[in-house]
NUTIMI-76925 format. One record per residue (C-alpha): y, x, z; residue number from 1; residue in one letter. Coordinates in Angstrom, 1 decimal. Layout:
# NUTIMI-76925
NODE      y      x      z pos code
NODE      Y      X      Z NUM    a
...
***
This chain:
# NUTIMI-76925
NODE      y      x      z pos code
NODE    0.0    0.0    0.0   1    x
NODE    3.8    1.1   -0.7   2    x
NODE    6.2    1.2    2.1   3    x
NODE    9.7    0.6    1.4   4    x
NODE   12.1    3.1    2.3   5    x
NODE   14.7    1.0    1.8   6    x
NODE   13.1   -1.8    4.2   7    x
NODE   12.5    1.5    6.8   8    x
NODE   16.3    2.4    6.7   9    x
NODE   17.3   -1.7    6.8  10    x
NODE   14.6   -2.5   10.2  11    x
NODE   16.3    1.0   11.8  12    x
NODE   19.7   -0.4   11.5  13    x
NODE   19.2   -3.9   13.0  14    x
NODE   16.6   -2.3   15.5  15    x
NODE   19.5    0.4   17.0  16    x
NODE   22.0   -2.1   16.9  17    x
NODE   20.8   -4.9   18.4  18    x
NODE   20.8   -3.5   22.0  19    x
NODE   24.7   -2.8   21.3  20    x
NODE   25.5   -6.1   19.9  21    x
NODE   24.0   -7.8   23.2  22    x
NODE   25.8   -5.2   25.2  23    x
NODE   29.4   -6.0   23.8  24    x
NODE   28.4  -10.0   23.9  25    x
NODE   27.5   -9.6   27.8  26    x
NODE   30.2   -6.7   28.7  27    x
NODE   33.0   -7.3   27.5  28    x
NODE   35.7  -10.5   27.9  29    x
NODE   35.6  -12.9   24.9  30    x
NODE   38.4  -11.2   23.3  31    x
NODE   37.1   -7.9   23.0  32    x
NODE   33.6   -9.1   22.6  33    x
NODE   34.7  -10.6   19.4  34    x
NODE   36.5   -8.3   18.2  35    x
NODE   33.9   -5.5   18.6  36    x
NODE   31.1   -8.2   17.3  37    x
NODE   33.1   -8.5   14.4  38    x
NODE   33.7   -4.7   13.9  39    x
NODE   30.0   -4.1   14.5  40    x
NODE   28.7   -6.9   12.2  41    x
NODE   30.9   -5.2    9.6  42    x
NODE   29.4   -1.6    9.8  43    x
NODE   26.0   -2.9    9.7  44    x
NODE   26.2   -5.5    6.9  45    x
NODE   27.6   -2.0    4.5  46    x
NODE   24.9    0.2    6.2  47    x
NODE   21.7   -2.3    5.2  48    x
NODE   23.9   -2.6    2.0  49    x
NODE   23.7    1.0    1.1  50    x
NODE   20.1    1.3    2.4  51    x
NODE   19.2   -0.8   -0.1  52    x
NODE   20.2    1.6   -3.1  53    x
NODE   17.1    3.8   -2.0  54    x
NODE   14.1    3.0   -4.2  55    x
NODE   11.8    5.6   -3.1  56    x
NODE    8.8    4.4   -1.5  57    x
NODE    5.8    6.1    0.5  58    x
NODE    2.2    5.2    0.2  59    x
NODE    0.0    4.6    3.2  60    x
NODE   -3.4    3.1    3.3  61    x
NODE   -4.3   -0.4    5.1  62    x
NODE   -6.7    1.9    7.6  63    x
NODE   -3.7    4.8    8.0  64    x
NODE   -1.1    2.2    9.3  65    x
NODE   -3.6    0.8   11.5  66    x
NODE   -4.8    4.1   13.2  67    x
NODE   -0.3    4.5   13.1  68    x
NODE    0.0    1.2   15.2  69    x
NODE   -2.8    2.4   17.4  70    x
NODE   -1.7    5.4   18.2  71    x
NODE    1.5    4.1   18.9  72    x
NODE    0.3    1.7   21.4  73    x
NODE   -1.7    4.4   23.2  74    x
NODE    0.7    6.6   23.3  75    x
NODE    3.3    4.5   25.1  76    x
NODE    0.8    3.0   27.5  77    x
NODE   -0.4    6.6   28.7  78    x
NODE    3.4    7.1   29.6  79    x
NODE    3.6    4.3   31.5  80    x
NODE    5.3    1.6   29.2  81    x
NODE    4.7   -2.1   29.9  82    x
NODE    3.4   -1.3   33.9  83    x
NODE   -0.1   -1.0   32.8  84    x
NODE   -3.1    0.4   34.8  85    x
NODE   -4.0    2.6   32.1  86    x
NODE   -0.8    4.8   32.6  87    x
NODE    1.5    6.5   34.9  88    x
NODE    5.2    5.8   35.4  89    x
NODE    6.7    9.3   36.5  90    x
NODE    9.0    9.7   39.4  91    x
NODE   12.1    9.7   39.7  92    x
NODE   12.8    8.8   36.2  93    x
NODE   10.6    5.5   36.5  94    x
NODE   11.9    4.7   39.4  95    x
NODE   15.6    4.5   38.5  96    x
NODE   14.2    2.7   35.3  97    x
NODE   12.5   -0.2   37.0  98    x
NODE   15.4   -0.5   39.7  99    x
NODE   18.0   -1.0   36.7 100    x
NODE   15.9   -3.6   35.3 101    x
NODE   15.9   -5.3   38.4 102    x
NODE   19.3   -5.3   38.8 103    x
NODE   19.6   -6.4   34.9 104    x
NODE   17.2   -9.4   36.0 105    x
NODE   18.9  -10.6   39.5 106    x
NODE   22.7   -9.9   39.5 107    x
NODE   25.3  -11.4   36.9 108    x
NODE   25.6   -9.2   33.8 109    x
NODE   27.6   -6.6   33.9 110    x
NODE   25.8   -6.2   37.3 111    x
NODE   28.3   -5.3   40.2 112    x
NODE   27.2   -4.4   43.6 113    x
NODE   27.7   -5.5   46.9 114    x
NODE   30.0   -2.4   47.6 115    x
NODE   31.9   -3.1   44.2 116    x
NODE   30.1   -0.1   42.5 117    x
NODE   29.3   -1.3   38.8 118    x
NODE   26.1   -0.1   37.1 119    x
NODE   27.2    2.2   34.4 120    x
NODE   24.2    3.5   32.7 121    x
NODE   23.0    4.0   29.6 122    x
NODE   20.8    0.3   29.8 123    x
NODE   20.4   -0.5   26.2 124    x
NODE   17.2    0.4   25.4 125    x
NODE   15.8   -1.9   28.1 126    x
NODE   18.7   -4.4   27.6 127    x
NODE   16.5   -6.7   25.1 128    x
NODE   13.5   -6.4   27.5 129    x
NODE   15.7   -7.2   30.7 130    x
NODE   17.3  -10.4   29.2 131    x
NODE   13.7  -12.0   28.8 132    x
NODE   13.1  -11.5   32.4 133    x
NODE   16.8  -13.3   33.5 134    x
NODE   16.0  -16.1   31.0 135    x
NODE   12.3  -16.4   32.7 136    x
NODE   14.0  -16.6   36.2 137    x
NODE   17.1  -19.4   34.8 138    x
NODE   13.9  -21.3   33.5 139    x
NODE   12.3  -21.6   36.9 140    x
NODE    9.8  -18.2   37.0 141    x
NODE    9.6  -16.1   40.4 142    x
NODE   11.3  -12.5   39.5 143    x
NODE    7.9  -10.6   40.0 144    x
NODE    6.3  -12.4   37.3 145    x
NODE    9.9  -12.1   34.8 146    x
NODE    9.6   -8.5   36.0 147    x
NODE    6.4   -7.9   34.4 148    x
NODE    7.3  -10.4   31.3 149    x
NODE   10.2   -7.9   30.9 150    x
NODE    7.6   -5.0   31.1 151    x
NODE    5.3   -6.6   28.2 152    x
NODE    8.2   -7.2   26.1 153    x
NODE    9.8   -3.7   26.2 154    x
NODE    6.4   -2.7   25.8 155    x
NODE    6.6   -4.1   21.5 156    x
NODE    9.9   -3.5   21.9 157    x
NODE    9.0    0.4   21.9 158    x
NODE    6.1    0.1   19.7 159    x
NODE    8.3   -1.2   17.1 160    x
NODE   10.8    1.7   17.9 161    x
NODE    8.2    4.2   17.5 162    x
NODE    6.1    2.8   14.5 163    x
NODE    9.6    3.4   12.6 164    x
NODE    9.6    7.0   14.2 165    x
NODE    6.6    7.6   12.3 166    x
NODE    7.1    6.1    9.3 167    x
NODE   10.5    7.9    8.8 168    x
NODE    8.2   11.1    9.7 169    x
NODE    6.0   10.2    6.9 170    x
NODE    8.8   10.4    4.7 171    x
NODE   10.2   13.7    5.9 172    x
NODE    7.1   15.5    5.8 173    x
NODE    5.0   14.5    2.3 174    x
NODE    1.2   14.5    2.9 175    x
NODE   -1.7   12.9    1.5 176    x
NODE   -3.0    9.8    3.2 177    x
NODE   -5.6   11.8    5.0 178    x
NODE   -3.0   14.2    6.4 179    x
NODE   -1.0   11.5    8.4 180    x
NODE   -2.6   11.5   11.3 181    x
NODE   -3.2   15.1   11.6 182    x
NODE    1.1   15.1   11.0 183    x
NODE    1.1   12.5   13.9 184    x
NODE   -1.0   14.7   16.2 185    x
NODE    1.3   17.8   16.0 186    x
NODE    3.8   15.7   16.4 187    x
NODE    2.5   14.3   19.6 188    x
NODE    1.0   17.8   20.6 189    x
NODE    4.2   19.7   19.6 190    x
NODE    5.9   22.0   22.2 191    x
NODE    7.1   25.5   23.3 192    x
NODE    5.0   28.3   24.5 193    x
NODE    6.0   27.3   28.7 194    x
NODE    2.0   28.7   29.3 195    x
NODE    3.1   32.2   28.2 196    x
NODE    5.7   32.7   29.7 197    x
NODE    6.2   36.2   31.9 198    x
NODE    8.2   35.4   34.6 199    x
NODE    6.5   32.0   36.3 200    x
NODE    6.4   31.6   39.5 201    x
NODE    4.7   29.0   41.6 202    x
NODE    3.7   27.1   39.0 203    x
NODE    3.3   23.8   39.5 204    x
NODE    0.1   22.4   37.4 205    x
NODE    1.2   19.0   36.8 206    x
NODE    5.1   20.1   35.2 207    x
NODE    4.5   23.0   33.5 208    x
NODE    7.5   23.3   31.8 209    x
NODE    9.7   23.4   34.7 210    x
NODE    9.6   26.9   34.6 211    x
NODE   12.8   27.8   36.3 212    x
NODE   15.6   25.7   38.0 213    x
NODE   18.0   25.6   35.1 214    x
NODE   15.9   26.0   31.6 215    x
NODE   13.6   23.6   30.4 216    x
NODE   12.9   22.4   26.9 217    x
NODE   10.8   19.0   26.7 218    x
NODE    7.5   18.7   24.6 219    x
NODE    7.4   15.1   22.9 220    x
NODE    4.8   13.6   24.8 221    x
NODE    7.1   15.0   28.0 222    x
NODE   10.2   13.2   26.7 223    x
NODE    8.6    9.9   25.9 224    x
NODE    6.6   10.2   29.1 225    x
NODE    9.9   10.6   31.3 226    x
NODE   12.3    9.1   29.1 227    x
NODE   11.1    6.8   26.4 228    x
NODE   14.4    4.7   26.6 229    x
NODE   16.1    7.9   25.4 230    x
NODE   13.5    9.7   22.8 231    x
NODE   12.8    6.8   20.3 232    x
NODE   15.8    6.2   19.2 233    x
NODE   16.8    9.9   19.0 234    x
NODE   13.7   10.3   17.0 235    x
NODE   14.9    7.6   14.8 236    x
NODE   18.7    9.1   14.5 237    x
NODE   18.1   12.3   13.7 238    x
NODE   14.7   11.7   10.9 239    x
NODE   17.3    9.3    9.3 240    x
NODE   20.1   12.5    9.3 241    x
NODE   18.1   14.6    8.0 242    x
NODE   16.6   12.7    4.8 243    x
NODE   20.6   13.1    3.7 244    x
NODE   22.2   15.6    5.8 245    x
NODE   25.4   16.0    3.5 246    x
NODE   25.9   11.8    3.6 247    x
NODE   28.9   12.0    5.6 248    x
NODE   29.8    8.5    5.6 249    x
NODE   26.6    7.4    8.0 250    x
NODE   27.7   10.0   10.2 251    x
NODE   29.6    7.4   12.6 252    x
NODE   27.2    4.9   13.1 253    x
NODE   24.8    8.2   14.0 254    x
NODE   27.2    9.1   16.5 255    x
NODE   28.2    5.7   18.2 256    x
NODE   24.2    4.9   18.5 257    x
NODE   23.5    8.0   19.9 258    x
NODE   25.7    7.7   22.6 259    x
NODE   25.2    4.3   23.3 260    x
NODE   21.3    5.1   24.2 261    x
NODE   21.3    8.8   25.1 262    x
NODE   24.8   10.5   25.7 263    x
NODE   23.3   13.8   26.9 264    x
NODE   21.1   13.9   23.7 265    x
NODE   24.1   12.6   21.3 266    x
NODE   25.9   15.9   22.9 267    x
NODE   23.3   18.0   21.1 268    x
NODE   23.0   15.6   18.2 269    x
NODE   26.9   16.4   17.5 270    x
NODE   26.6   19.9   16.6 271    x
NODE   24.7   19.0   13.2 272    x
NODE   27.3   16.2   12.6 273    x
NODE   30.1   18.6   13.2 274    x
NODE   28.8   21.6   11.5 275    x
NODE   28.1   18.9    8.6 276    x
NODE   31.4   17.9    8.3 277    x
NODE   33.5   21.0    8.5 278    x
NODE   30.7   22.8    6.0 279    x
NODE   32.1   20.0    3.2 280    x
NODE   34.7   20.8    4.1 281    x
NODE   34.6   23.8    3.1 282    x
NODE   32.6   23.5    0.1 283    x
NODE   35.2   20.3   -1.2 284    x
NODE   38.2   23.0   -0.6 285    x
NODE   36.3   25.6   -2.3 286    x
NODE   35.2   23.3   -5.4 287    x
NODE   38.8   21.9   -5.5 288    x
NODE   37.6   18.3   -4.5 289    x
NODE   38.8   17.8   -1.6 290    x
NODE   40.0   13.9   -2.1 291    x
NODE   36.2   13.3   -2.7 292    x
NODE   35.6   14.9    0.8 293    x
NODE   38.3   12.9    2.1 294    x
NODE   36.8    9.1    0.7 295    x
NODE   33.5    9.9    1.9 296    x
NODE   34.4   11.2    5.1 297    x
NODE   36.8    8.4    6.2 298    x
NODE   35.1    6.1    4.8 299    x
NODE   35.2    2.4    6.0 300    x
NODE   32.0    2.8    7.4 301    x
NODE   32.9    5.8    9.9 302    x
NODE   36.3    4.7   10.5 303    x
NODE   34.5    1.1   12.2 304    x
NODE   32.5    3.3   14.1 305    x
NODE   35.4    5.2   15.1 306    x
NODE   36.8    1.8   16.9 307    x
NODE   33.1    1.2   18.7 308    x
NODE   32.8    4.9   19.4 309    x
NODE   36.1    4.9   21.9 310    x
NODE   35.3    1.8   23.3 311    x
NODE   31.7    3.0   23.9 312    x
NODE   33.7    6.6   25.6 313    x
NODE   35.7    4.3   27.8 314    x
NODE   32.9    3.2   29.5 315    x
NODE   30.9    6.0   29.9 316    x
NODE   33.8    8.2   31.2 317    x
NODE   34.0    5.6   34.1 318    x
NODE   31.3    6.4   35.1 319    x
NODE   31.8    8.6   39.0 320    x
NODE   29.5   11.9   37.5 321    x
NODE   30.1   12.1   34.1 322    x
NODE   34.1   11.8   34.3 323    x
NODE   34.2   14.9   36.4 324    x
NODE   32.0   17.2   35.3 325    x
NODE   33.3   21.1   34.9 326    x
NODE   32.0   23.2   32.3 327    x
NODE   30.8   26.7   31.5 328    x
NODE   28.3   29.4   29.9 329    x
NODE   25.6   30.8   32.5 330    x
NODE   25.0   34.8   32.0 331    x
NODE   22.6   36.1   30.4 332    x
NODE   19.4   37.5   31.8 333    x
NODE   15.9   38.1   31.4 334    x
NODE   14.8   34.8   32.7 335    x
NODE   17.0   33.3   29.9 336    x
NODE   15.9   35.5   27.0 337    x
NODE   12.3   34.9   28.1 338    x
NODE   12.5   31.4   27.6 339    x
NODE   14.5   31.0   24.6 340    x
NODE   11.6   33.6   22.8 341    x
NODE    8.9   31.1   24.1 342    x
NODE   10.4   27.7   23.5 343    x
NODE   12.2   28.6   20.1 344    x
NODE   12.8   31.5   18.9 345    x
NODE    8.8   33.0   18.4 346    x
NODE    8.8   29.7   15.9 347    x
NODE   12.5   30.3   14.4 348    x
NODE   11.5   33.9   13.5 349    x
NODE    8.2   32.7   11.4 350    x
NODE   10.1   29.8    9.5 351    x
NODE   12.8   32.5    8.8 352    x
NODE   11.4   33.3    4.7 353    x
NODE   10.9   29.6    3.9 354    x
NODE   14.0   28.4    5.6 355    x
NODE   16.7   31.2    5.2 356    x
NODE   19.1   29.3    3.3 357    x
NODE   18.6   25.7    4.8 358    x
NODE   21.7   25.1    6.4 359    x
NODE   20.0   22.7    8.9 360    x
NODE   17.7   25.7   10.0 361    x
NODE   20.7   27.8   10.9 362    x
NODE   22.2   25.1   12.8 363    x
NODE   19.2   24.3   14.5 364    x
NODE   18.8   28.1   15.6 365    x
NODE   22.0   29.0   17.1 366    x
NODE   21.7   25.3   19.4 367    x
NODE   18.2   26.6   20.4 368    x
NODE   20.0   30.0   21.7 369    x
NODE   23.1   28.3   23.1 370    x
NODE   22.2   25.0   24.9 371    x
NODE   20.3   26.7   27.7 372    x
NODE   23.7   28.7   28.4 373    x
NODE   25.7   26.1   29.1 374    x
NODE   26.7   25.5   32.7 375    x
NODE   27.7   21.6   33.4 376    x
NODE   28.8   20.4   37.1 377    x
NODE   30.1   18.1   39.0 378    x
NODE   32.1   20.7   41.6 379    x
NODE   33.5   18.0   43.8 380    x
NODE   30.0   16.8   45.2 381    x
NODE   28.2   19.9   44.0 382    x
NODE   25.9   18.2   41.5 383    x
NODE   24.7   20.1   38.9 384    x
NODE   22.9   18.8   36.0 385    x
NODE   22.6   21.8   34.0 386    x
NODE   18.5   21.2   33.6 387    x
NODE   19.6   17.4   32.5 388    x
NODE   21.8   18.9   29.9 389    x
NODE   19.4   21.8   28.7 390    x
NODE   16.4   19.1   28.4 391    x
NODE   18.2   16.1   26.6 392    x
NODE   21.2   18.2   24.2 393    x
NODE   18.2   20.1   23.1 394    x
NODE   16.0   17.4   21.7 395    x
NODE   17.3   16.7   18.0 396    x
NODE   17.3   20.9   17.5 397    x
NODE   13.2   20.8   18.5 398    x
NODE   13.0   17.6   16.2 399    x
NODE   14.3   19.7   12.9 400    x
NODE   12.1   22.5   14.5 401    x
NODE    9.2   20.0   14.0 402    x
NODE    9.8   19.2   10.9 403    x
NODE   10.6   22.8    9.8 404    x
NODE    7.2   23.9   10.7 405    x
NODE    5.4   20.6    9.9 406    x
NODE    7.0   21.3    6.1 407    x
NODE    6.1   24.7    6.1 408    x
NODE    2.1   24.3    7.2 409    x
NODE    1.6   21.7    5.1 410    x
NODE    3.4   22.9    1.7 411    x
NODE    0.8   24.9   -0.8 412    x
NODE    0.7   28.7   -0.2 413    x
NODE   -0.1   31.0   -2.5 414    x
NODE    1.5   34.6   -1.3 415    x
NODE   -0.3   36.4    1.6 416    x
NODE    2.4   36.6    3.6 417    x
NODE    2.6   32.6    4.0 418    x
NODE   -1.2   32.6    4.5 419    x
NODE   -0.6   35.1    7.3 420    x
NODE    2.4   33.3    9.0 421    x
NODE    1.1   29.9    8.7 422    x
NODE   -2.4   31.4   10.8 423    x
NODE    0.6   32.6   13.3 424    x
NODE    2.2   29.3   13.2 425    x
NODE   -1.0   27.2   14.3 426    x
NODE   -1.7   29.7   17.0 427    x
NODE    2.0   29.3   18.4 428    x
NODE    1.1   25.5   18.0 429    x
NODE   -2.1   25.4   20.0 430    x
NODE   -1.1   27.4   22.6 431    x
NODE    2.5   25.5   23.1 432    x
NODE    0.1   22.3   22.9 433    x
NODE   -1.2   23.6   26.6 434    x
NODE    2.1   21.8   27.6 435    x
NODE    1.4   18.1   26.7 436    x
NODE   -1.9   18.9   27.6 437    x
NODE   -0.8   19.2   31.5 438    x
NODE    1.5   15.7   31.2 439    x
NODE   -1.7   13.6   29.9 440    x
NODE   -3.5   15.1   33.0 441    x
NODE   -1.6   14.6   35.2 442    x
NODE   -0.8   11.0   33.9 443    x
NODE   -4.8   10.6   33.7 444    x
NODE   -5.4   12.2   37.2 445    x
NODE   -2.9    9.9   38.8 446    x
NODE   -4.0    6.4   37.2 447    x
NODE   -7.4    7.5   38.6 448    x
NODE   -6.1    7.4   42.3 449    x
NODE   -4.6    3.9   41.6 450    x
NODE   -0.9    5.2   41.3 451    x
NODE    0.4    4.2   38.2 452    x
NODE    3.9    1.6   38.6 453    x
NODE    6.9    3.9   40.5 454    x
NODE    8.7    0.8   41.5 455    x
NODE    9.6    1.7   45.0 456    x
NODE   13.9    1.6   44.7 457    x
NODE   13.2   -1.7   43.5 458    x
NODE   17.8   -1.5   43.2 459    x
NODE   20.4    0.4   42.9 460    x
NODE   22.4   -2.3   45.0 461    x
NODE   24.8   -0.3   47.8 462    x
NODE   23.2    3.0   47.5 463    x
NODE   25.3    4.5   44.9 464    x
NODE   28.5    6.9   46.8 465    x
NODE   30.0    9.2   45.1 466    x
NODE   31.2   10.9   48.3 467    x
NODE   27.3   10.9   49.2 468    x
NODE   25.8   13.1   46.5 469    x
NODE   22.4   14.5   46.9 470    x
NODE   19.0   14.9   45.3 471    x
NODE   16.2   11.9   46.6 472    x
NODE   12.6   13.5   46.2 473    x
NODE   10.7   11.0   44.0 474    x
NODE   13.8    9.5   43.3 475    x
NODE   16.8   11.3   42.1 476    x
NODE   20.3   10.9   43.1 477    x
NODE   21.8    7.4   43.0 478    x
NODE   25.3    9.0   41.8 479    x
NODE   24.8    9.4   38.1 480    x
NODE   24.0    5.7   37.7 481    x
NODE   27.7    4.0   38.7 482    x
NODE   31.7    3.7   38.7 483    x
NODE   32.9    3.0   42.0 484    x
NODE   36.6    3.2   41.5 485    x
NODE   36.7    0.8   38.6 486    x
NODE   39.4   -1.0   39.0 487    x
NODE   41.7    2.0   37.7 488    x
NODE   39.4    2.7   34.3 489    x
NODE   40.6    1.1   31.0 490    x
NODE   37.2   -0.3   30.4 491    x
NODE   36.7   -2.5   33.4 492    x
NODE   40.3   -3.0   33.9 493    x
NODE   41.1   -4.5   30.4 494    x
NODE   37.6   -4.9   27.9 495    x
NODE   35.0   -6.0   30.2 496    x
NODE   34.4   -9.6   32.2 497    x
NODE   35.7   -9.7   35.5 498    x
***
């Protein structure tokens, strides 16, 4: 059977925007709500226009798509998803999870607290899935059961999200139909080399890629296992970039999406947008066309985005951490160049001949060697979420790693020299693939001693205190999730519903 890419791109569009749609319907008052509908309906309806001048197809089998689905499904349901028996919902990460989505459930949307905190989070991913469970509990159900209703549904909520992950891998990496699954399998499998590294110490056997207190790079099967809500939809984002990387006038909607779901991982997302724009740039100066540059870089598309994109900064900056953070470049030192040779640059070095002048490449490897250097606190309350921003910025840079190396082992070879490096390249890969190897354990070891739902916050209701900051084994710390002096912000003072 043929799959659309056309009908790919379209389902990606309404799937990322829906979340945000329901999110400036709830938010904001009726004037900006319409307003920003409006704007958004706008950008969408030329996006799924555009999409639909791509003819190009990709052929998958009845049997492939199923094995696809399947996997899928697994996948997510080892990680915890939908509050199953067959899979383990990590702490603290779950935690916070399932206490937002109570809060989404009981308290009037947007949810302020007791203590006139008001929850500002990144909740769209599980915004769909939470309003099933409120409109269970207006229609007479007890919350436990609209809890676990809410569960299910976020549950194909994510299976969609990631059955559009693959397919747009499909089309990135050309195989035959027998090669698909193998494709998905490195893809699940693929990570850095955390097993090799020197300078471990006190390993811990369950999280072996918390290596040392400020560097970690996350394996795929990591990221969706500890933050699914985040890793979809940046899959999704950045396979879309990169089947047009010089399309300049998408590069809005990229950017207003990303932050809407993941603001950490749209950090790292905006060094390929920015190095994409300024490199035409360039090139439209150089080949005298710089009007051309100029029409399909303010665009009507980007400029709509634009208009979402501050109101979407407006909120966020409220938000008691994340408007106050200070920021800086760590020194260099062994621990540092220890991990960047494990975790990238062993696998930047062997794609160096087949990737020399891909521009993406070169992007890709100078975010791989700088992310982990960048310093990021909160000085007032001494929080300091370097590791968060080393973790999440880094994600779309292993992604075009992926499908750098994915390209490269499955394109023909003829010379010796690609025989030998590809034979280097799949023992990088298995040993790196110790990594997810350790999260399905652990996730297996701990369904098998009846632990599998981390639902013990249960809410975030009068816990949040900015002047209270500290780290909650199991937990996390309550700060990064709220504004409490709100009343002064632009967003809650003017846009949003009192």
């Amino acid at each position: 059977m043929k799959i659309s890419l056309a009908l790919t791109e379209k389902l990606s569009y309404i799937f990322l925007s829906l979340p945000l749609f329901l999110f400036l319907i709830i938010w904001l008052n009726p004037i900006a709500a319409v307003i920003s509908v409006c704007i958004l309906s706008a950008l969408i309806f030329l996006l799924v226009k555009d999409a639909g001048k791509n003819h190009e197809y990709i052929e998958i089998s009845k049997e492939i798509l199923f094995f696809t689905i399947i996997i899928a499904i697994v996948w997510l349901l080892l990680g915890g998803v939908g509050g199953f028996d067959i899979g383990y919902q990590n702490a603290p990460d779950w935690n916070i999870k399932n206490a937002v989505m109570h809060d989404l459930i009981n308290f009037k949307l947007p949810v302020v607290y007791d203590n006139g905190v008001r929850l500002t989070y990144y909740v769209g991913f599980i915004l769909p899935a939470a309003l099933v469970g409120k409109l269970l509990v207006l229609t007479g159900f007890s919350h436990e059961t609209a809890f676990k209703f809410s569960n299910y549904f976020l549950l194909i909520w994510s299976v969609i999200g990631m059955i559009l992950v693959f397919i747009h891998l499909y089309s990135l990496v050309k195989v035959e139909d027998c090669k698909k699954l193998l494709l998905i399998f490195l893809f699940i499998i693929f990570s850095g080399l955390d097993i090799v590294l020197p300078y471990i110490q006190n390993i811990d056997p369950l999280h072996l890629e918390w290596h040392y207190e400020s560097f970690s790079y996350t394996s795929n099967t990591a990221l969706l296992f500890y933050a699914f809500n985040q890793a979809i939809v940046s899959w999704i984002i950045i396979m879309m970039f990169m089947k047009n990387p010089i399309n300049l006038s998408n590069l809005g909607f990229y950017s207003v999406i990303s932050i809407f779901y993941a603001p950490f991982i749209a950090l790292g997302l905006s060094i390929y947008f920015l190095a994409v724009f300024f490199k035409e740039l360039i090139v439209s100066i150089c080949n005298k066309k710089f009007y051309d540059y100029f029409v399909s870089a303010f665009n009507l598309k980007n400029i709509l985005s634009l208009l979402i994109f501050i109101l979407l900064m407006l909120y966020f900056s409220s938000n008691d951490l994340g408007s106050k953070l200070d920021f800086s470049l760590k020194p260099v030192n062994k621990e540092y160049l220890s991990f960047v040779f494990a975790e990238a640059v062993i696998f930047i070095l062997l794609l160096l001949k087949a990737n020399y002048k891909n521009f993406l490449y070169w992007i890709m490897t100078i975010s791989l060697i700088m992310i982990p250097l960048i310093n990021a606190c909160n000085f007032q309350n001494g929080v300091d979420i370097s590791p968060d921003i080393c973790m999440r910025s880094s994600v779309a840079s292993l992604i075009v790693l992926f499908i750098l190396v994915s390209r490269y082992l499955f394109e023909n070879t003829i010379s010796v020299f690609d025989k030998i490096t590809k034979r280097l390249l799949v023992i990088c890969i298995i040993i790196a693939a110790v990594t997810p190897m350790f999260e399905f354990t652990r996730n297996i070891f701990n369904v098998r001693n009846n632990i599998s739902v981390c639902d013990e916050v249960r809410t975030l209701n009068n816990k949040i205190d900015i002047n209270n900051c500290h780290w909650i084994d199991g937990i996390g710390n309550y700060c990064y999730y709220g504004a409490s002096v709100s009343d002064d912000k632009i967003f809650w003072k003017y846009l949003s519903k009192k």
